[in-house]
PLY file of the C-alpha trace (Angstrom):
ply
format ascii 1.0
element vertex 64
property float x
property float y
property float z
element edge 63
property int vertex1
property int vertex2
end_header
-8.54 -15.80 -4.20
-4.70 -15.11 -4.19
-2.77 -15.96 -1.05
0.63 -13.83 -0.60
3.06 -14.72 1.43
5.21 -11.98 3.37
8.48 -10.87 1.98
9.38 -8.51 4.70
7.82 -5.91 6.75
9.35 -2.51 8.34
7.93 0.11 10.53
6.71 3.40 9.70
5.78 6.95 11.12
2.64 7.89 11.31
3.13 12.03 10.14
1.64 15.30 10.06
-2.45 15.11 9.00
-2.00 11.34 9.17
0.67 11.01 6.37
2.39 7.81 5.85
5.56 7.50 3.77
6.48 4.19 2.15
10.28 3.78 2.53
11.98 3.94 -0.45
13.46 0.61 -1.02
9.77 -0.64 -0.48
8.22 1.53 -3.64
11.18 0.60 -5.44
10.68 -2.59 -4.84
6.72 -2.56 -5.86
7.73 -0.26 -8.91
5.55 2.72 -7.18
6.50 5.51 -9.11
5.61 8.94 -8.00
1.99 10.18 -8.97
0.57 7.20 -9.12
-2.56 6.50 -7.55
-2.67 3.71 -4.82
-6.33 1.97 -3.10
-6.37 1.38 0.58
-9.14 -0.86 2.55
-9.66 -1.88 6.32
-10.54 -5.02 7.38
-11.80 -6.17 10.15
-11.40 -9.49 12.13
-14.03 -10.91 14.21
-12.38 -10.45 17.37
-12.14 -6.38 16.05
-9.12 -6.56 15.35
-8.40 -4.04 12.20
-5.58 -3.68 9.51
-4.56 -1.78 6.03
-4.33 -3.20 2.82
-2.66 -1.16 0.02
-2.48 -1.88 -3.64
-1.94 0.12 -6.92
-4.71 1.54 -9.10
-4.94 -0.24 -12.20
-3.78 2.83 -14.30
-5.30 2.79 -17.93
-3.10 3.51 -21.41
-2.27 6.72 -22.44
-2.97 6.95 -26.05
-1.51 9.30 -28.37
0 1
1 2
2 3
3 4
4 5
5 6
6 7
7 8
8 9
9 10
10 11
11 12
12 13
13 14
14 15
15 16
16 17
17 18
18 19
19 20
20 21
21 22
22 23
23 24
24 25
25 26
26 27
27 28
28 29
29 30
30 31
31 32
32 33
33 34
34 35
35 36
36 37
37 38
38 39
39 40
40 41
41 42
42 43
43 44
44 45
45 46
46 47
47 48
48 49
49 50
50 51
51 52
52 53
53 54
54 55
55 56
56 57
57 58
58 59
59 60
60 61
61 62
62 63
């Protein structure tokens, strides 16, 4: 199991129907580019505590 360490964190809005925007320098910085697909999970402390986790979809090669 990989352990990441935080590189920095911001805050973010909460929009219409629940949308969340990832600020800009953050996709840039991830290398999100737009249309690709991203997976999000909750977990769940014991104390119920809950949180987010994002990642990218492992996108497959286009072939000609």
């Amino acid at each position: 199991m990989a352990i990441y360490r935080t590189l920095y964190y911001t805050d973010i809005t909460v929009g219409v129907g629940g949308r969340v925007t990832i600020p800009q320098d953050m996709r840039e910085d991830l290398g999100i580019k737009e249309g690709e697909s991203l997976t999000v999970r909750m977990e769940e402390n014991p104390t119920g505590g809950r949180q987010m986790v994002v990642w990218r979809t492992k996108q497959e090669d286009e072939e000609d």
